[in-house]
N, C-alpha and C positions, 0 to 999 in steps of 0.2 A: 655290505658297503652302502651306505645312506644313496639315495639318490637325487644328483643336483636337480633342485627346484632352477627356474627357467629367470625371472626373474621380478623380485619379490611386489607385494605394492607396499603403495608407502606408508601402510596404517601398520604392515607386517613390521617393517624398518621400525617406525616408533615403538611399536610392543616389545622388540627385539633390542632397542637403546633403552627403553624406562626400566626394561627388567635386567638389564647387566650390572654388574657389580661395580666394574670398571669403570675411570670416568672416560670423560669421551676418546674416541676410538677413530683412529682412520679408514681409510674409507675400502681398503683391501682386506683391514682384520673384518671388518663390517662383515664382508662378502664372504670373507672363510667361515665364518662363525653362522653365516644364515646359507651356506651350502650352496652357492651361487657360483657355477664352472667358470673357469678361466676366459673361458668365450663367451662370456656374458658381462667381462665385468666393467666391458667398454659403453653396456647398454644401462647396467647397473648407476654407475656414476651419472651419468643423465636424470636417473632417476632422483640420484643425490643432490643434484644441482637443482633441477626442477624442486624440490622440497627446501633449497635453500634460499633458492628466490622468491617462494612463497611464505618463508618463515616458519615450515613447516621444523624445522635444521635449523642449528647457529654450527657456526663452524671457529674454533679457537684455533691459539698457535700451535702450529707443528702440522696445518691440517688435520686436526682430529675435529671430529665431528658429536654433538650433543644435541638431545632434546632440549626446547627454552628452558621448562620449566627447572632442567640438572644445574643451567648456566643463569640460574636468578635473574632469567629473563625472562618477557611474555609479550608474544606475537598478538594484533588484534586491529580493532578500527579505532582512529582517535575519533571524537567528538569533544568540539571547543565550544566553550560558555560563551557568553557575552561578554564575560567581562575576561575572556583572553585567554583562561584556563583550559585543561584540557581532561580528559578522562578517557581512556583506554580499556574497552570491551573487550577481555581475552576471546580467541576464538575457541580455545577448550572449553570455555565456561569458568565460572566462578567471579571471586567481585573484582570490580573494576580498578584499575590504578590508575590514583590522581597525577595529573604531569603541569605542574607551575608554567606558567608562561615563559618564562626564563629559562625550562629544560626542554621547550619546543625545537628548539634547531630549528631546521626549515620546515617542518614539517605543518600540515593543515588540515583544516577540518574536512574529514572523512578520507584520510590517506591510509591505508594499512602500514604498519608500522612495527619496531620491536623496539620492547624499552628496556631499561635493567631497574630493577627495583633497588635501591637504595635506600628505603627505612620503611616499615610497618608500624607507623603509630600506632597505639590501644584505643582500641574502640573508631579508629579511622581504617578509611583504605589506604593501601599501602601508595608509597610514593616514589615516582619512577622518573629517569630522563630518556628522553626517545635518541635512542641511540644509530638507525635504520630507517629509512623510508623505503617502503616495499615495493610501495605500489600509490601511486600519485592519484589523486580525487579528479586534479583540478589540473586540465593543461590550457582553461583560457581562462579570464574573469570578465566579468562584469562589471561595467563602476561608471562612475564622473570624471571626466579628462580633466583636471587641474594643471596648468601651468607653474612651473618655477623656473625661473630663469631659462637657460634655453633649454632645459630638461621638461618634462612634465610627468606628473603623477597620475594613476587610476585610484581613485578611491571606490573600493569595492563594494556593490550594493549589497552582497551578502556580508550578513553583520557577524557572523562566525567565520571570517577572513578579517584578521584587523590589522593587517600589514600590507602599504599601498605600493602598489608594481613602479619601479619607476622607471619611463621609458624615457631613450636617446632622442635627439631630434629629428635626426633621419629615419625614424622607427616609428612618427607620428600618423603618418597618413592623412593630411589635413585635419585631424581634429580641430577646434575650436575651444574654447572654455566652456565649459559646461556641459559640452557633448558627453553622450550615456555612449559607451562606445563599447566591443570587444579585442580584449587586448589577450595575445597570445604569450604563456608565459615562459621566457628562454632559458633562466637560470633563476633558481630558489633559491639562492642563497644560504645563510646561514642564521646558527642563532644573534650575530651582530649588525652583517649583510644582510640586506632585505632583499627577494624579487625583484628581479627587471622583465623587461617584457615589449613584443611590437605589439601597435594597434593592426588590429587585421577588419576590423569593420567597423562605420560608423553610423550606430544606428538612429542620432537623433537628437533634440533634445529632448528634456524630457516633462515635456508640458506635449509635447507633439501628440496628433493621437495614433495609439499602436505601439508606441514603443515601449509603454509600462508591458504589455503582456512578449514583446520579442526579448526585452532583458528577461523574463521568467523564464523562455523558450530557449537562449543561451547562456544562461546561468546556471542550468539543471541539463543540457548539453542536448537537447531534445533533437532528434531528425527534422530539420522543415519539410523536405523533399527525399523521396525516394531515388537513387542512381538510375541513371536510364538502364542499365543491364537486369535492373532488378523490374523494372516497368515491364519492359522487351519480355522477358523470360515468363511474366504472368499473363502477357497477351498473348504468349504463346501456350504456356499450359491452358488456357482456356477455349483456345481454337480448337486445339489438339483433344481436351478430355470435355468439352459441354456436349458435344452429342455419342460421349463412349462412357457408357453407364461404368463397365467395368469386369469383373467376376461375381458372380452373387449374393447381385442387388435385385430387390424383391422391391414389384410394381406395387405403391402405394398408394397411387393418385386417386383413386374410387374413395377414400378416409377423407372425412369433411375438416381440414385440417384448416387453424386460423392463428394468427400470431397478435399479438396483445404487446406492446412497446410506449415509449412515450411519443407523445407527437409530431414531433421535429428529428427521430429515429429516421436514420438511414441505411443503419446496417441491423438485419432481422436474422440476428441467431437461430432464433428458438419459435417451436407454434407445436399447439397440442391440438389432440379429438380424444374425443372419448367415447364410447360405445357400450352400451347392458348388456352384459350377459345373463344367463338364462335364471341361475341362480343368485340373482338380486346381488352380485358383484358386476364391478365396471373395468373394462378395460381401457386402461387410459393410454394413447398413445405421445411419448413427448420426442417430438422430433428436432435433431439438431444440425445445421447448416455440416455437410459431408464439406470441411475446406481442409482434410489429409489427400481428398483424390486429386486436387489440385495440386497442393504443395506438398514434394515428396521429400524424403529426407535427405537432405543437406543437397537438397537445388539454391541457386540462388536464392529466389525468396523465402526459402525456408531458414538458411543463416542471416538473412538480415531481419525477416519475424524474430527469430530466437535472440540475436542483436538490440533488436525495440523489445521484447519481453511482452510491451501488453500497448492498446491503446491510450491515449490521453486526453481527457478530459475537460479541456480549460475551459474557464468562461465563456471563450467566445469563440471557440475552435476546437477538431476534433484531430486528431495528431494521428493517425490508423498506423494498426501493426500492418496490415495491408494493404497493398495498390488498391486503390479502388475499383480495378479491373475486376478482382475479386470481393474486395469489404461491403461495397454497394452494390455491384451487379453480380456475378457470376456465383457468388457464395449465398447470399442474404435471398432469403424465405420470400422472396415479391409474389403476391396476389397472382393469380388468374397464368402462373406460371411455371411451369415443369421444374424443380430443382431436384438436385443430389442430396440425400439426410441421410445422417445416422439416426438409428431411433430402438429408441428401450419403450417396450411393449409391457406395462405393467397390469397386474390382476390385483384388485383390493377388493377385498370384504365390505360389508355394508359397517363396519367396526372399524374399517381402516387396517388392517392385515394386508400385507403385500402377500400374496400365494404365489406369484411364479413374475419370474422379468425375463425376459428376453432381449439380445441386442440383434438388431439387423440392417443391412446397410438397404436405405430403400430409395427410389424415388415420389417424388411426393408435390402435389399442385395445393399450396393455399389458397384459400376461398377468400378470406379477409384479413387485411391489412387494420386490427383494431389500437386506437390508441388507448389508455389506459381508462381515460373520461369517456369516451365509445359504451366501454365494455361495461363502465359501473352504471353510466346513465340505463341500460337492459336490465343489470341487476335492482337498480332504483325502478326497476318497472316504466323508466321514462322516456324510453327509445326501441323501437324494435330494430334489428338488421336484416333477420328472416326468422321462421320457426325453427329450423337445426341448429341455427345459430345458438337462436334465445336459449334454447334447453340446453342445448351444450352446456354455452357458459352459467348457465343455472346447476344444471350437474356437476360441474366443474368446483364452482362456488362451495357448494352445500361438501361435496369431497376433500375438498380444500380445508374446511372445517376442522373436519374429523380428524385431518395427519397434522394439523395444527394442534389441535387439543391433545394427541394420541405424544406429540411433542414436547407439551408443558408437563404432561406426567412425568416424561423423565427425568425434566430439569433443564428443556431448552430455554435460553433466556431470548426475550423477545424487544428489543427498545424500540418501541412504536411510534418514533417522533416525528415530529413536523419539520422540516427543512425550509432555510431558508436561500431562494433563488434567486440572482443578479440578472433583472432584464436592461439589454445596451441598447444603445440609441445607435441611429446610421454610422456614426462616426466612434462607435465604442465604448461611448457615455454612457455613466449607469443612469439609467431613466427610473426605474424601482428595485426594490426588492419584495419579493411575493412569496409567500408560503405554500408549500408543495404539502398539504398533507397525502400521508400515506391512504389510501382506499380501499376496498376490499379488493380491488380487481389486482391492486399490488401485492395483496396477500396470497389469493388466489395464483397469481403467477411462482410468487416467490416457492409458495408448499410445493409445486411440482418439480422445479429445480432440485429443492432441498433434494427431496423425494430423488431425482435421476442422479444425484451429485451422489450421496448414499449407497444407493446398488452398485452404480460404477465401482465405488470403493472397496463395496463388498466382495463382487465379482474380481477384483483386481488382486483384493487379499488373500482371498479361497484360493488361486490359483497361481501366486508369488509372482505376479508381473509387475516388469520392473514399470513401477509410475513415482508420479511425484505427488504427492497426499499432501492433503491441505491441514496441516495439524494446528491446533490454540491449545496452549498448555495451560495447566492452574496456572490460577496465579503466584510469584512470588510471596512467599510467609510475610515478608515486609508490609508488602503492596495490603495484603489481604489486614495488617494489621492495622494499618491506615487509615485505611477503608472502614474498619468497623469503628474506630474514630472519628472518623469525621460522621460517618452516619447518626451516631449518635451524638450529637452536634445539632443534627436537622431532624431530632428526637426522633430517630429509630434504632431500636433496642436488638440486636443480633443477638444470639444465644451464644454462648462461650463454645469454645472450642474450633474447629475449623469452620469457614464459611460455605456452607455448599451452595450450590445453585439451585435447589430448592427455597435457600432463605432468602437468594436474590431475589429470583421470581416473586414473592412473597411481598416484598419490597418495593416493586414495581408494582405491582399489583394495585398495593396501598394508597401509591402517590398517581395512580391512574386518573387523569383528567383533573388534578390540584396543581396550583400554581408551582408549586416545585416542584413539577413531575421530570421538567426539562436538565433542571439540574439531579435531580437525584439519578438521572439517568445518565447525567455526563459523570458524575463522580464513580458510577459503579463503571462505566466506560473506561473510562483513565485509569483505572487502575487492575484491569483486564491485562495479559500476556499478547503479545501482536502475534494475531495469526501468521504463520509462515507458508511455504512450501519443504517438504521433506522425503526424502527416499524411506524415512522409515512409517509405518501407520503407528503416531502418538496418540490420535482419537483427535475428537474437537471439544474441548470444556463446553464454551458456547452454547455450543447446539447439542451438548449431553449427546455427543455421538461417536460410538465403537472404532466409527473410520468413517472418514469423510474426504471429498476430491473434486478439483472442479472439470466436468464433462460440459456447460452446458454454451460455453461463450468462446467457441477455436478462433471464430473472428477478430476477438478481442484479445486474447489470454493464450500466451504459447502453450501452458500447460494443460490446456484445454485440448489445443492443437495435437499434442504431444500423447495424452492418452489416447485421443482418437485413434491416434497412427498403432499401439499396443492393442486396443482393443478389436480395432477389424482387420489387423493383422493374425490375431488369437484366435479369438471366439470367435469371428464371425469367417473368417478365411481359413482355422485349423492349421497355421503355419507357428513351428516353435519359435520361440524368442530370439533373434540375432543374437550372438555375446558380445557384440561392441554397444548394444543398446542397455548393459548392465556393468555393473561396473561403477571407480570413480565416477568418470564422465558422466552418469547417473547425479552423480551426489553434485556435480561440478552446477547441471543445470537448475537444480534446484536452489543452489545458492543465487544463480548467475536471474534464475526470474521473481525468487524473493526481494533483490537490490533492486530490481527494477521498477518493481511493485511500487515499493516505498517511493522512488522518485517521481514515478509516476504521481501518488498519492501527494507528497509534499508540493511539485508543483502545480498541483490541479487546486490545491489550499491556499498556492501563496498566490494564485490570480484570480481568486475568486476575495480572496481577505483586500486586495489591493484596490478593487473595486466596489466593496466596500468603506473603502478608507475616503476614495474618489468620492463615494456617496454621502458619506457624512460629512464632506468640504463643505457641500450645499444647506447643509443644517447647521451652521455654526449657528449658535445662541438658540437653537430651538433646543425644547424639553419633551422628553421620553422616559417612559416607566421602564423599569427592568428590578432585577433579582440580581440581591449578592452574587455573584460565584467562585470570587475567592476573595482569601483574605491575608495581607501581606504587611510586613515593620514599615513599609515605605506608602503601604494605599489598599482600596480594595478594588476589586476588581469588580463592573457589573456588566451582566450577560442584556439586554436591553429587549424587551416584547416586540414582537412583529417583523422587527429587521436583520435578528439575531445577529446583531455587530456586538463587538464588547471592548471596552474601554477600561480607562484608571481614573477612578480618582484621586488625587496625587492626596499622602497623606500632611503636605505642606496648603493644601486648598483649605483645609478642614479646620479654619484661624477660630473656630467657638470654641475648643479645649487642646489639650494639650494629649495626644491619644496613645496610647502605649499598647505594642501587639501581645496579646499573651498566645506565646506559640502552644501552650497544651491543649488550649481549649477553642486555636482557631478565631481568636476573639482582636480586636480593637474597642478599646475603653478608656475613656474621656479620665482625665485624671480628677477634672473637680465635680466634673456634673455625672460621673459612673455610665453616661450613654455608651451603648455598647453595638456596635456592629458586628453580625455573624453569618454565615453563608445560609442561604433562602431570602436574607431580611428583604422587603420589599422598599424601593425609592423611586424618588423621581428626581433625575438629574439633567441639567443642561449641558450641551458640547459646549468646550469652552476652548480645546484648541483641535486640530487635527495638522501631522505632518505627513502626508503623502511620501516625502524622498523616506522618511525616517518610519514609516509606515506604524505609528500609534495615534489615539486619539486619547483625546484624555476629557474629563466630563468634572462637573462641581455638582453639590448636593445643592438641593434648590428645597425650600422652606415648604414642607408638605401639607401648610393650609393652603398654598397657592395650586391653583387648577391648573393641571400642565398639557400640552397642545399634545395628545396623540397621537404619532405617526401612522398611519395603514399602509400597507401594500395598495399601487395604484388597483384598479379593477382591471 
């Protein structure tokens, strides 16, 4: 007699409905058919529902139950154009289906959704109407209060929202005309019905200063403040564990340990030493902020770190996954001060060969707090701090080297560029933009992460604990096809067949210190696979590596947090795996700090881009050089030297011909005079408008016998 299984998971269920014969099935044959006892099948259907509220399950008449894809439907996230359109990313994979503005229903940009497919054009994506909304992006917006009559409108500052909420009277909360406000949204309507919605804050106008980066910070739904419980609970784990080392933690404080960050760092992850051993190999220690003995698993502050995903970034603010009870003091590496670290003890060869890594949970005293200019001004010979110091990061240096080069052999790709940075005035104002180039002491830091991110993966993989691995996939065949088009465009010639990252590197190499180095480095970027997080080891393209994971930022990065708790629970304590730490909920969190990632990421871009848009207000009519970087039926785009802003040249400004895009070759060209614009071309253009609410700028070609006024970065 078989015996009844307890009950199934839901990847079982889907394997169980794509291979049956049948079409959809109720939810009791389900359970007879996958062997699930009668006392179970109250637990069963939970499971069923849970999968249908995910879109995991569609469910038809009669209560029978189907995978989407049996019911010519496909679950996924929408993303809307500009111009109102939509496209739906299956969550199985494969290509996307287009959804017309008109088969949107209520639904918005980045809701999970289920559509039904209703035609596969040839040689298009198939085309869908959103039939479901899953799961909601967006329960406030951001916009401009407009008045109508005694009603009023939000017009939404996110330009992928183009349906304006429209609020009751008594739903106003004093707005004004033209307040930038946050309006809570109570009913989405339909595809005829538009949103309604109360204002729940009014943050301003928006010339005010501050209020261009709090719409970014509630547009993107960001925490301002942490709950007091969540404050309370880290003032308390810190009483409770700063002077309780733990189980064993091995005394490290004797190691001349130093930490190397940018200047204006407040929270100090990471600091290494390094020590010779006898046979002209070094042992390097890299030690990382111990913040799992603090936060344990599923304490208050541990679900709302997991909650925030990762720190944020913005212009002008740091947004921390934790209290600063812990991010700035109790966790972070401070100088001439006892801390809690994990630390991977690596052995390399004078060749760069790892021989042995160890992880141990230690205590540890930093000597130096260096910033990044510190540490290179020693390596420039232009600053001492002490002699252990100097030879350290001398040795450090010259080490760094060798796992960098030992890196390009296999194919890590490396885009070594310059950045450009918004410095604010008291009040918020951008006062400049300044070029951060990359240094060696950035290098130097970055190879031993690599380096600790690496083994961690390795050690995790050897021994099948459940983590969340940092995989970058090939590229798409598309992407990759593209790409060897347009390269050759900015006459570089790739060899037929697949593109490896040996031809990349190769590529890079070329355009090393030439004026389009910056672009050819954006174009090989764009059309890269976005790194994720994953329960499974995919490897990393990237960095040409077998397995890859991030250990070295728990302060910053849940996932970081997350291994730590696996690894000195493992290796270092010899305690088995919990089985609730395996599992969905494994896969659950890895989806849950990749989303985050990206929002993170998007709005750390869109208030850094805004401030820049602020900044070239102040340059109207001035002239700057810049570089093609793209090329479009409507203008070209150029990338601009020094303040890396980028703008349009509208192809309506360009009144000397009449210009026509030839999309194969990437080209605009002059119908009478053959002048032809193509991505690298060099110009010098004048600003000619800038809209802050509408956030573009747009530039005219200015006559290149005329000398054009140079921007720099202030000093």
């Amino acid at each position: 007699m078989p015996r009844k299984v307890k009950i199934p998971s839901e990847d079982a269920v889907l394997d169980y409905l794509r291979h049956s014969r049948r079409g959809p099935i109720k939810a009791k044959e389900i359970a007879k058919g996958m062997d699930v006892a009668p006392r179970n099948f109250r637990d069963f259907r939970l499971v069923l529902r849970g999968m249908l509220e995910r879109g995991r399950l569609y469910r038809v008449k009669g209560q029978r139950y189907a995978v989407p894809e049996k019911a010519n439907l496909v679950a996924g996230r929408l993303a809307i154009t500009q111009k109102g359109d939509g496209f739906v990313a299956p969550d199985t994979g494969g290509q996307d289906v287009f959804v017309p503005g008109l088969s949107l229903e209520s639904a918005m940009d980045g809701d999970q959704v289920v559509v039904r497919v209703e035609g596969r054009p040839r040689g298009r994506s198939p085309v869908g109407r959103v039939i479901k909304v899953l799961d909601r992006a967006h329960e406030t917006v951001v916009g401009t209060f407009r008045r109508s009559g005694s009603f009023g409108v939000v017009h939404p500052r996110n330009r992928r929202i183009s349906r304006e909420i429209l609020v009751a009277q008594g739903d106003q909360a004093k707005a004004s005309e033209g307040d930038v406000v946050v309006a809570r949204i109570t009913t989405f309507g339909s595809g005829k019905m538009g949103p309604t919605g109360r204002i729940e804050t009014v943050l301003g106008k928006s010339s005010d200063p501050g209020v261009d980066i709090l719409s970014v910070i509630h547009d993107y739904g960001l925490p301002l403040a942490f709950p007091e419980s969540v404050v309370s609970a880290a003032r308390d784990a810190v009483s409770q564990r700063r002077k309780d080392p733990g189980e064993l933690r091995t005394d490290r404080r004797d190691l001349h340990v130093f930490t190397i960050d940018p200047a204006d760092a407040k929270d100090h992850d990471d600091g290494l030493s390094i020590r010779p051993l006898e046979d002209e190999s070094w042992e390097v220690g890299i030690h990382i902020a111990d913040v799992s003995h603090f936060v344990r698993p599923d304490d208050e502050v541990d679900l709302e770190a997991f909650k925030r995903g990762t720190s944020v970034y913005l212009v002008d603010r740091v947004i921390p996954m934790l209290p600063h009870e812990l991010s700035t003091d109790a966790c972070s590496l401070l100088p001439d001060t006892d801390r809690f670290a994990v630390s991977v003890f690596v052995t390399v060869d004078p060749v760069g060969r790892v021989r042995e890594a160890r992880f141990e949970r230690t205590e540890i005293r930093s000597r130096h707090k260096l910033s990044y200019e510190e540490a290179q001004a020693v390596l420039d010979n232009k600053k001492s701090i002490d002699r252990q110091t100097d030879e350290a990061l001398r040795a450090l240096a010259a080490l760094a080297e060798i796992l960098r080069e030992r890196r390009k052999d296999r194919g890590s790709l490396d885009f070594d560029l310059p950045e450009g940075r918004v410095l604010l005035g008291e009040k918020g104002e951008p006062v400049s933009i300044r070029v951060v180039e990359r240094l060696e002491s950035h290098r130097l830091v970055e190879a031993f992460m690599l380096l600790a991110n690496e083994i961690a993966a390795r050690e995790a993989a050897q021994k099948r604990l459940p983590i969340l691995y940092r995989v970058h996939e090939p590229p798409p065949t598309d992407k990759m096809r593209d790409l060897r088009t347009l390269l050759g465009r900015l006459s570089h010639r790739v060899s037929k067949g697949n593109i490896s990252q040996k031809d990349l590197q190769a590529i890079l190499k070329q355009v090393e210190g030439r004026p389009e180095e910056k672009l050819v480095s954006t174009v090989i970027l764009r059309s890269m696979s976005r790194a994720r997080y994953d329960v499974r080891n995919l490897g990393h393209y990237g960095l040409a590596s077998d397995g890859y994971t991030h250990f070295t930022s728990p302060i910053r990065r849940y996932p970081d947090l997350w291994l730590h708790r696996v690894l000195v629970h493992t290796l270092v304590e010899g305690h088995a795996v919990p089985e609730h730490w395996e599992g969905p909920g494994l896969k659950d969190r890895a989806e849950r700090c990749s989303v985050r990632e990206r929002v993170a990421e998007a709005a750390e871009r869109e208030s850094v881009d805004l401030k820049k848009v602020e900044y070239m207000e102040r340059h109207l009519g001035d002239d700057f050089f810049g570089t093609v970087s793209g090329v479009t039926s409507f203008g070209i785009f150029v990338l601009l030297d020094d303040v890396f802003v980028e703008g349009l040249v509208h192809v309506n400004s360009m009144n000397d011909d009449y210009y026509i895009f030839r999309q194969d070759r990437y080209l605009l060209v002059g119908e009478r005079s053959h002048r032809t614009f193509r991505l690298g071309d060099r110009l010098r253009i004048r600003v000619a408008r800038v809209d802050k609410e509408e956030r573009f700028i747009d530039f005219v070609i200015v006559d290149s016998t005329k000398r054009a006024k140079k921007h720099l970065p202030s000093p």
